[in-house]
C-alpha positions as CSV (number, residue, x, y, z in Angstrom):
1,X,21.0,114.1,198.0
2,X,18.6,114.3,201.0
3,X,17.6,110.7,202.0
4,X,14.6,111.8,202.6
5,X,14.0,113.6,199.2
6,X,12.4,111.1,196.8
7,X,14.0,110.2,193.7
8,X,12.0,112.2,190.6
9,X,12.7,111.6,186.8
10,X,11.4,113.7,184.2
11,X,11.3,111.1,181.8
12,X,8.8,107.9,182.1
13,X,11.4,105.3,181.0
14,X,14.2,106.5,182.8
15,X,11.8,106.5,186.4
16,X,10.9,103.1,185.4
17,X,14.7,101.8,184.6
18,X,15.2,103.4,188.8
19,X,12.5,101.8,190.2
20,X,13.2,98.6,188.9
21,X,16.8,98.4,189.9
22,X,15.7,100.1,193.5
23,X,13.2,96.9,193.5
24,X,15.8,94.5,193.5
25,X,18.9,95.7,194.7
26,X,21.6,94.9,192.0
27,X,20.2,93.9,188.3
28,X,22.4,92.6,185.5
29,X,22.3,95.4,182.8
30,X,20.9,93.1,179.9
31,X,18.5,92.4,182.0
32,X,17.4,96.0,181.5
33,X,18.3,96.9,177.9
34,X,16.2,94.5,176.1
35,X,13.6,94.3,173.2
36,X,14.3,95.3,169.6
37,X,17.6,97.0,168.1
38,X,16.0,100.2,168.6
39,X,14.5,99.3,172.4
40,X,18.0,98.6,173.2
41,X,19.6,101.7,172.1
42,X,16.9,103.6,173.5
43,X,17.4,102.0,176.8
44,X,21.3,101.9,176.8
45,X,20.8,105.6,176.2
46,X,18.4,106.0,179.4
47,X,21.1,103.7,181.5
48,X,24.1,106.3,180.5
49,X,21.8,109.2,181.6
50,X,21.3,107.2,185.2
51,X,25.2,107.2,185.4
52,X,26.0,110.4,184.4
53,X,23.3,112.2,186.3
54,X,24.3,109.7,189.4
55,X,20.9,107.4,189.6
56,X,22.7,104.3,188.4
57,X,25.8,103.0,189.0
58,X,27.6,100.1,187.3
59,X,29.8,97.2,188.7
60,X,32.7,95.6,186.7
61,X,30.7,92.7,186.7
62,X,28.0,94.6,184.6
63,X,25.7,94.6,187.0
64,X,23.9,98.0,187.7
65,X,22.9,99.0,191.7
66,X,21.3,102.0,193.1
67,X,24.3,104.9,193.4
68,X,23.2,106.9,196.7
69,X,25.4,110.0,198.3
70,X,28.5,107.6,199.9
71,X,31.2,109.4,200.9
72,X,34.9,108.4,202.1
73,X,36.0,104.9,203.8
74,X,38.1,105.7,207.2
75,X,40.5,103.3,208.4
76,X,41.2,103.2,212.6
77,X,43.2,100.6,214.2
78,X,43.2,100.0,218.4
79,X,45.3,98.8,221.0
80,X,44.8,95.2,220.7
81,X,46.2,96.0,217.0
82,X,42.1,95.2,215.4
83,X,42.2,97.2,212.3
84,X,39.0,98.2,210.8
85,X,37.2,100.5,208.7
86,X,34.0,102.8,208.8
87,X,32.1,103.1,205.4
88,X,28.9,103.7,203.5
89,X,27.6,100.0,203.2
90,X,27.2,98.5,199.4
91,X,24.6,95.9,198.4
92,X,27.4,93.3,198.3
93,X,27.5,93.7,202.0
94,X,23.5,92.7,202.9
95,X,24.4,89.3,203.8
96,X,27.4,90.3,206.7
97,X,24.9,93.1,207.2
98,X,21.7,90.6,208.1
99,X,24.0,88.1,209.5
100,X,25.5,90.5,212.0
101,X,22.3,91.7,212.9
102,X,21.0,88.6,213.8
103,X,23.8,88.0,215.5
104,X,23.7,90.8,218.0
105,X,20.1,90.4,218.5
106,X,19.7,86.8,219.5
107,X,19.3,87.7,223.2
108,X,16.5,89.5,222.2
109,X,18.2,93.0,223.3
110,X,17.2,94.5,220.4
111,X,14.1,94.4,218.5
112,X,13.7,97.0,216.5
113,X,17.4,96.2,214.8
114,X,15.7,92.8,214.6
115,X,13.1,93.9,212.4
116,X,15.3,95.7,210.7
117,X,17.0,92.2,209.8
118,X,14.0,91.0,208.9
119,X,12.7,93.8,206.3
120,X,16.3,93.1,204.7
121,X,15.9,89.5,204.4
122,X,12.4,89.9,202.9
123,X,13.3,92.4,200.2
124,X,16.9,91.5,199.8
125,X,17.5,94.6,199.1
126,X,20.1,96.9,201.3
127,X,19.5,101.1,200.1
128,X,15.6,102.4,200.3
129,X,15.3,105.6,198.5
130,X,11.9,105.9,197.0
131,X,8.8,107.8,197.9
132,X,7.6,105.0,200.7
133,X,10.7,105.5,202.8
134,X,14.4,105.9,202.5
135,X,17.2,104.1,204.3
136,X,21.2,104.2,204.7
137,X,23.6,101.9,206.1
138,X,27.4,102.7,207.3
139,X,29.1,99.0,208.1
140,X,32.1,98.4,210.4
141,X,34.3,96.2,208.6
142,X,37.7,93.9,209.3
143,X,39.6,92.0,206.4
144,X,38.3,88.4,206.4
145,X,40.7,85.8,207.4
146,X,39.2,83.6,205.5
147,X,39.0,84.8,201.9
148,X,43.0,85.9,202.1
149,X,44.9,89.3,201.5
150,X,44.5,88.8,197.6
151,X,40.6,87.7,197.3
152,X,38.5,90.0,195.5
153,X,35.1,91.0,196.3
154,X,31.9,90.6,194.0
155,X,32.5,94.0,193.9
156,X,36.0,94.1,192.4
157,X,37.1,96.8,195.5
158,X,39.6,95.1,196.9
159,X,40.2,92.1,199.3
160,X,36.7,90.6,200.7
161,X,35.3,92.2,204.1
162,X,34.1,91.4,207.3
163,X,31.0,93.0,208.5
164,X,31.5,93.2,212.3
165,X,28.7,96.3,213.1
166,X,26.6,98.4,211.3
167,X,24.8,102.0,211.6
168,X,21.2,102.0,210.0
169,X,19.2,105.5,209.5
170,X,15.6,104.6,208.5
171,X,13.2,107.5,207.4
172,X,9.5,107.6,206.6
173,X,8.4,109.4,203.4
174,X,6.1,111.6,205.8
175,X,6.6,115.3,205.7
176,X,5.8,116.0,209.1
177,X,8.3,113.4,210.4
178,X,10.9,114.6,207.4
179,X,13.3,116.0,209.8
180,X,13.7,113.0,211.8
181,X,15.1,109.4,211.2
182,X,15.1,106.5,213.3
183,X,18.3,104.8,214.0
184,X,20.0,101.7,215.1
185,X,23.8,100.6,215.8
186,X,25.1,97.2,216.7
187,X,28.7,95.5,216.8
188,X,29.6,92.2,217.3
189,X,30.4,91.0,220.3
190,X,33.7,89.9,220.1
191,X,34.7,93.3,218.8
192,X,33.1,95.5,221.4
193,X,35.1,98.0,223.8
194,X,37.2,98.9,220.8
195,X,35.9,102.2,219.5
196,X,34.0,100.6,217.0
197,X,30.5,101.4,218.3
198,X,31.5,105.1,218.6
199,X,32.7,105.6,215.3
200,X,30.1,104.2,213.9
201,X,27.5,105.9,215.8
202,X,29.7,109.6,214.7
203,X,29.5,108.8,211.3
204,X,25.9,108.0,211.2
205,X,25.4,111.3,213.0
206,X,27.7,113.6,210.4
207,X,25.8,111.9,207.6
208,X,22.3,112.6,209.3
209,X,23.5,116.4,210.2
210,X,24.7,116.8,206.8
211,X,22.1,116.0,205.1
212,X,19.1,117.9,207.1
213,X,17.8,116.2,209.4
214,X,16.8,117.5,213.1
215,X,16.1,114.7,215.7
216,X,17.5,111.0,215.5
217,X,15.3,109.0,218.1
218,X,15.3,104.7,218.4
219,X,14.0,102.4,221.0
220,X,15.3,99.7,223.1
221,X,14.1,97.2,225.9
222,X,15.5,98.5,229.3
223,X,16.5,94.8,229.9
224,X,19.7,96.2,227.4
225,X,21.5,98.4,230.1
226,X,24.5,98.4,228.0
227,X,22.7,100.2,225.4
228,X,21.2,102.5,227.4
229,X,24.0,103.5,228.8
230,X,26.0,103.8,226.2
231,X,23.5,106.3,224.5
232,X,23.4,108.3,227.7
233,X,26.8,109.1,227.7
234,X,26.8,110.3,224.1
235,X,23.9,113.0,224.7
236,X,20.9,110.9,223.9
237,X,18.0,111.5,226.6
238,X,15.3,109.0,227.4
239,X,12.2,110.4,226.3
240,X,9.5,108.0,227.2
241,X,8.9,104.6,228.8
242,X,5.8,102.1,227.6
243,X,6.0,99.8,230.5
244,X,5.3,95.9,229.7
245,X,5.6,96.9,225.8
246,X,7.7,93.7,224.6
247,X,7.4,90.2,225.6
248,X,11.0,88.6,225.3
249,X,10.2,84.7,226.2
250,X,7.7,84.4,228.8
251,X,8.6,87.9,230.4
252,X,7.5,91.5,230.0
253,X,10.2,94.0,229.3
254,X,9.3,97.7,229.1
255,X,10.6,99.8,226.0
256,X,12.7,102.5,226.6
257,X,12.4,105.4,223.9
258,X,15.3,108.0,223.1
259,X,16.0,110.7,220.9
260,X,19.1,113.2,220.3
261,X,18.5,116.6,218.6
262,X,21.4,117.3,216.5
263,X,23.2,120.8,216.1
């Protein structure tokens, strides 16, 4: 499924059944089949065409989230023995997601990954795939220290994770900007130099190359050389400058525009 295809049921309840799960992220499944004996079986009915035809999908908790195009997990471990994995990013991950986020952009480096935060906070929801705008996330993870090798996620997947960077392709529902897709990539500091960045940025790219799309393009203030440069070497090509566009603090930084036409 194209990310930027909208989502279109041919039946009225069933459309209404997506929506309302795409609105909010995860959603018990009573909370969906409700009403009268026969409202319920009507609507249990509509939720087991969701699964089958993969709309819907539906935790062990009973909860049922939005099932998007995901693909494998892939496991990559470095010299300093850091052993992490690339993956499509689940719901259960928007807080590490946001947090992480946040966490790279405190030095104001990054904006637009800072609004990016933002828009997640606000909706509290992780996966966009309507007919405003779609949106997928690949997360860098580690195994949290914290919860223990035998903790189980919310998720029931296995031992809790980490979110130490993330890969975010955004795209408009506009037809003449269908073949492009803005994107953003960030890792924690205290995992950088290690690959992770890389990887995550590849994967983001298969996905995006994969699935149609043309152009990737983002934007950065020049005051983040690292970025920069790091794009550079992987093929991007600075497009445009718009001197003075941000004010971080009490100074004017110019915004640096890229773009990479894929294969």
């Amino acid at each position: 499924m194209k990310m930027s295809e909208s989502v279109t049921l041919d039946h009225e309840d069933r459309a209404e059944i997506y929506d309302y799960v795409e609105q909010h992220g995860t959603v018990p499944k009573t909370e969906v089949i409700t009403g009268t004996l026969d409202q319920r079986r009507a609507l249990t009915h509509h939720v087991a065409i969701l699964k089958r035809d993969g709309y819907l999908e539906e935790t062990d908790d009973g909860e049922l989230r939005i099932s998007l195009e995901t693909g494998e997990e892939e496991s990559f471990s470095t010299d300093e023995d850091v052993e992490f994995t690339i993956r499509p990013a689940r719901q259960d991950d928007l807080a590490g997601i946001v947090g992480a986020i946040r966490q790279v952009t405190e030095g104001m480096t990054y904006v637009v990954a800072e609004s990016v935060a933002d828009e997640l906070d606000h909706e509290n929801v992780l996966l966009r795939h309507n007919e405003l705008e779609s949106r997928m996330f690949f997360v860098a993870t580690v195994e949290d220290s914290e919860a223990g090798g035998d903790s189980e996620s919310s998720s029931g997947v296995g031992p809790r994770d980490e979110v130490v960077g993330w890969a975010h392709l955004h795209a408009p529902e506009l037809e003449k900007l269908s073949h492009t897709a803005e994107l953003t990539v960030g890792v924690l500091d205290g995992y950088r130099s290690r690959g992770i960045g890389s990887h995550l940025l590849e994967r983001a790219l298969e996905w995006a190359d994969e699935n149609g799309y043309e152009k990737l393009y983002q934007s950065v203030p020049s005051s983040n050389e690292q970025a920069i440069e790091f794009f550079e070497d992987r093929g991007w090509k600075v497009e445009a400058v718009r001197e003075n566009h941000y004010k971080l603090g009490e100074e004017y930084i110019d915004e640096v525009m890229m773009g990479l036409v894929l294969s």
